[in-house]
N, C-alpha and C positions, 0 to 999 in steps of 0.2 A: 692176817694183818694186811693194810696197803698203806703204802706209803704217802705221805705227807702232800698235796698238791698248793700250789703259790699263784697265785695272781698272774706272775708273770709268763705260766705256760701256754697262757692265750693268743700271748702277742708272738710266741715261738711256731715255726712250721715244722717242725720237728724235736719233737720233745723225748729227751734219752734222761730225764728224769723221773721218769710216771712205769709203773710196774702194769699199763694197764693194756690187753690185748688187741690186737685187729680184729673188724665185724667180722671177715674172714675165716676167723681162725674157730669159731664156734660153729657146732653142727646145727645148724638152726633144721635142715630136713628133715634129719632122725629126733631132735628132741621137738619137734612139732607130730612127725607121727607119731612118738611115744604119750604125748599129752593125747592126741586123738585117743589113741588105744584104752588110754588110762581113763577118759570120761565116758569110753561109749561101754566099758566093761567093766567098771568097777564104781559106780553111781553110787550103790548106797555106801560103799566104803567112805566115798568123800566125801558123805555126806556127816561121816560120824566120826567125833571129836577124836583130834589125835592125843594119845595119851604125853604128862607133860616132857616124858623125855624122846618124842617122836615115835613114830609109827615104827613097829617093832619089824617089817618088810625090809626097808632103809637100816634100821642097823643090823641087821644078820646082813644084807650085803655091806655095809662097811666095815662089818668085821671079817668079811671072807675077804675085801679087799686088804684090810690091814696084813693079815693071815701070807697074804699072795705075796706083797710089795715089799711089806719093811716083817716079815717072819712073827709078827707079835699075835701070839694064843690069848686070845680073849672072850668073852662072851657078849651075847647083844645086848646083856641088861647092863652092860657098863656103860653103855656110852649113851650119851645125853645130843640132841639134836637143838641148835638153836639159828637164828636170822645173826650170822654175822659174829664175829668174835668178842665184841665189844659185849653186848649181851651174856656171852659165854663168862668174861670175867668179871660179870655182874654176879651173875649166880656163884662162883666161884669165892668172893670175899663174903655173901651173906653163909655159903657154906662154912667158910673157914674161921671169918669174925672179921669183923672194922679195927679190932682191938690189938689185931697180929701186924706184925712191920713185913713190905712187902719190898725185895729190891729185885732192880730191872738192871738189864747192861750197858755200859759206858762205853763206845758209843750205842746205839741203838733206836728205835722208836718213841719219841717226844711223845705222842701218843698215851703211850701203854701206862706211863707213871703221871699223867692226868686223867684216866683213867679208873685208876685206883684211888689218886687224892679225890678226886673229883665225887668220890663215894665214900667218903669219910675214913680211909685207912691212911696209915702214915706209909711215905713210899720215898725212896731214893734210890740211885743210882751208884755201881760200883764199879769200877775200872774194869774193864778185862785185859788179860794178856793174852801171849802167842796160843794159849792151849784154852781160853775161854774164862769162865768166871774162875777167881783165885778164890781156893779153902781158906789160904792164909789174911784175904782180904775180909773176906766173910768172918773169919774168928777174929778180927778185929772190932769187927762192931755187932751190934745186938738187931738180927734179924730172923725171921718164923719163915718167909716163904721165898724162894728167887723164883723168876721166870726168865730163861735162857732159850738159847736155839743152838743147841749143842751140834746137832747136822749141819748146821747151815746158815752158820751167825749172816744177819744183817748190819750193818753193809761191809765188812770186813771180809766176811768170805770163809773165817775162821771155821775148823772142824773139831769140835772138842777131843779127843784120843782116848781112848778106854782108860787110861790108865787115873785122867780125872777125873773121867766120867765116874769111876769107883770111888775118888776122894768126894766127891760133890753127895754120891750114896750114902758114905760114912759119916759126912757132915748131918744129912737130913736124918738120919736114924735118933740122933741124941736130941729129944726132948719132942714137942709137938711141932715138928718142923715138915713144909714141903717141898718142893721142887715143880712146878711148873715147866712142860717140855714144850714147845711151841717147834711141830716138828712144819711147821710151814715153805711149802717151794721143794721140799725133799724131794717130789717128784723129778724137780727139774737139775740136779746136779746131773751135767753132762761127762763129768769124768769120775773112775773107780767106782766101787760100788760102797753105799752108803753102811757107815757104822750101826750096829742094830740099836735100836732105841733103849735111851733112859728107862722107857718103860718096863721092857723085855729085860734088862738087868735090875730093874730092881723085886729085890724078895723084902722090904719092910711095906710096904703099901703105901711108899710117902709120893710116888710120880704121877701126877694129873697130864695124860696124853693130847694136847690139843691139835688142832689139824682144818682146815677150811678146804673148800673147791672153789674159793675167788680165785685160783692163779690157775688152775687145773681148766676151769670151764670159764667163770667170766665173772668180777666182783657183784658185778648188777644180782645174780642168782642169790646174793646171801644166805647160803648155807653154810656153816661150817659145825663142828663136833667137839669136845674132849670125852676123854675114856679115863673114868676115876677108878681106884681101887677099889676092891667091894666094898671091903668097909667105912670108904667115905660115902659110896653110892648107896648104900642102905642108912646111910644116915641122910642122903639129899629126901630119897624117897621118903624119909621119915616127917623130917622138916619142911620139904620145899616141891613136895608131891601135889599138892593143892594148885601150882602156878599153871598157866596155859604154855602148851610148844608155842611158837613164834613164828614158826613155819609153816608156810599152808599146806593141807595135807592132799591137791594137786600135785605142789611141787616137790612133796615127798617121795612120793610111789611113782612119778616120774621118772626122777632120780633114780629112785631102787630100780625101776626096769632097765634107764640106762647102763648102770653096773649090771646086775645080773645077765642081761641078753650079751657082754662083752663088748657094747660101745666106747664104755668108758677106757677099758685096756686099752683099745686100739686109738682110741683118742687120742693118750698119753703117749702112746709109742708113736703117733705120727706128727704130735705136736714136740716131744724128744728131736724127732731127724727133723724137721722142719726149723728148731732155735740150734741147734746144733751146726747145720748148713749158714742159716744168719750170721752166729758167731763165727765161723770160720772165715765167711768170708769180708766182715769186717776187720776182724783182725788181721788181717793179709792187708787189707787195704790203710788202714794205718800203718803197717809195717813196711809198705810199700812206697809210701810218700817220701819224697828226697828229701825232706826234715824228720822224718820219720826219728833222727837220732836226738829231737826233742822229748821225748816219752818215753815212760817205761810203763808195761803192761803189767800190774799183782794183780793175784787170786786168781788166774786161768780158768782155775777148776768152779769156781765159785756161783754157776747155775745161769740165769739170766740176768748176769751185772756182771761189772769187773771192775777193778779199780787203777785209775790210769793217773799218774803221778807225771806232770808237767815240768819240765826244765824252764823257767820262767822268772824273770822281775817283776812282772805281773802281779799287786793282788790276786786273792781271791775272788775278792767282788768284782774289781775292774776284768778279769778274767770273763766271768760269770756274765758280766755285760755289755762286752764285745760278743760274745758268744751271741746272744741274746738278739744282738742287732744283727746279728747273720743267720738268723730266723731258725738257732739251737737252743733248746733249754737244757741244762746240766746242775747238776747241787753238787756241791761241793764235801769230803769227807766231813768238813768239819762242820755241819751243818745239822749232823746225826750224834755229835757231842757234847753233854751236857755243860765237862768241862773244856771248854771252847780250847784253851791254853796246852790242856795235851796232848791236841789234832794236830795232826802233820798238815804242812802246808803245802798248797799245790797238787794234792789229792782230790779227784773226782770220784764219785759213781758213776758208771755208765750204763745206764736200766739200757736194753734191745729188743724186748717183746713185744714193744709197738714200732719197731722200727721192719720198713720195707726192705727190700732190696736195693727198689731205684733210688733211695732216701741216703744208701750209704757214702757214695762218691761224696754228693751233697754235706752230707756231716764231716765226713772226713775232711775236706778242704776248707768249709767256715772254724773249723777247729783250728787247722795251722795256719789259718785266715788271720783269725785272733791275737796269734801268738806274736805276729811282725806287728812292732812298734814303731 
């Protein structure tokens, strides 16, 4: 998934809204010699159709990746390769039907639930609480599939807990019901170690694993993956075996060499200590400013955002564009809720992935800039 971009992040020089990375921050060296590698050594392969759920190279390494990272035993024929997610949960409703009710989480990505309208299924949204989507919200009304991010809610920060991770299980068991895990950014929670996936517990075959390298490597690459149960996956092949991969089969076996030679690993671990160092030492430096007792900082742990809750008479919007004029772009919590009325007020996201070093002084003072009326 990436999040939502406005108009207004043009006229900003520094934009703490956009999940999008520095040119920096990508290996352009090594994935230029592995693209060499790959065309001077492997000609007829590129040259011959990737089968539709990708080149079977690419998933035996994302499955030894998955295997390594998040503990999940899986096989290669599970996992399906497509250009991007949006794609992925195109295939995903003609597998499942236009005919099933699909709900997304409150707050969450605008996105994902025009997404699903947008392709003929009925789709709404449902509150979440402290521990992620409610059983008890869900048995309220009449729904076939949720898609959550139990690791790593956006933009909340929320971490589902085993304990409803098993209610959400129990829910999906009774009748033709799925779950959707959208384990997205998991790579980048910088604190404790990550709850094992939906996938990995569940034993009825109702958890569809999705997963992208836009935030790992860089959205432009449009790759991303889900990993179905067999038994939906012998029915995609069944049904939906006929469609073309999406993805050029270049930038597949590319890929697979970057995982398998161990670029990818070290990518991750260097791009870990690299937002790790950012975040700390912005958070020092807001915490550091003699107004500093205008703010409070939630979800610490929450990966590459946080949410920073303003002591303020300030609108929202008027907040948003004073910020704006002091060459920040920031979105606001409520911004990410459908119903607008349940957001708390005076709650920011603050995306850092695109943000520098010598960028942070700079934010941090147009922020408390903003704040004197």
């Amino acid at each position: 998934m990436s999040h939502e971009s406005t108009a207004q992040t043009s006229c900003a020089t520094i934009d703490l809204s956009s999940n999008n990375i520095l040119p920096e921050s990508f290996p352009f060296s090594i994935w230029t010699k592995l693209m060499r590698h790959t065309m001077s050594e492997n000609q007829a392969l590129l040259l011959t159709k990737s089968p539709t759920a990708g080149i079977y190279s690419l998933r035996c390494a994302i499955a030894e990746h998955l295997l390594r990272f998040r503990g999940m035993h899986i096989q290669p024929e599970q996992i399906i390769i497509g250009a991007g997610t949006e794609y992925l949960y195109e295939l995903i409703i003609k597998l499942i039907g236009r005919d099933k009710i699909y709900c997304v989480e409150d707050p969450g990505y605008h996105k994902l639930q025009r997404i699903y309208t947008d392709n003929g299924a009925c789709c709404f949204s449902l509150p979440i609480d402290q521990q992620g989507m409610s059983v008890t919200a869900l048995n309220a009304v009449r729904c076939d599939v949720i898609h959550i991010s139990p690791s790593h809610h956006f933009p909340t920060g929320i971490i589902t807990p085993v304990s409803r991770r098993y209610e959400l299980l129990g829910w999906a068991t009774s009748g033709q019901r799925y779950i959707i895990e959208d384990d997205y950014d998991t790579e980048f929670r910088l604190v404790g170690k990550p709850i094992p996936s939906l996938f990995s517990m569940d034993m009825s075959s109702k958890v569809i694993y999705m997963n992208t390298f836009s935030k790992s490597l860089t959205s432009t690459i449009r790759i991303s993956y889900m990993v179905l149960p067999m038994p939906l996956m012998e029915e995609f092949n069944r049904r939906l075996g006929y469609l073309s991969c999406t993805v050029s089969t270049f930038e597949q076996y590319t890929l697979a060499e970057f995982i398998n030679q161990g670029y990818f690993e070290r990518h991750i671990n260097r791009m870990r200590n690299n937002y790790k160092k950012l975040r700390q030492l912005l958070l020092k430096e807001l915490l550091a400013h003699p107004e500093h007792d205008k703010i409070q900082i939630l979800q610490q742990a929450s990966g590459l955002y946080f949410l920073l809750k303003i002591n303020t008479t300030l609108s929202d919007r008027d907040l948003r564009s004073r910020l704006q004029q002091n060459g920040v772009h920031l979105q606001s919590l409520q911004h990410y809720y459908q119903n607008r009325q349940a957001a708390p007020e005076h709650t920011f996201v603050v995306n850092y992935s695109s943000l520098t070093e010598k960028d942070i002084p700079k934010a941090v003072n147009a922020l408390f800039d903003s704040l004197t009326i």
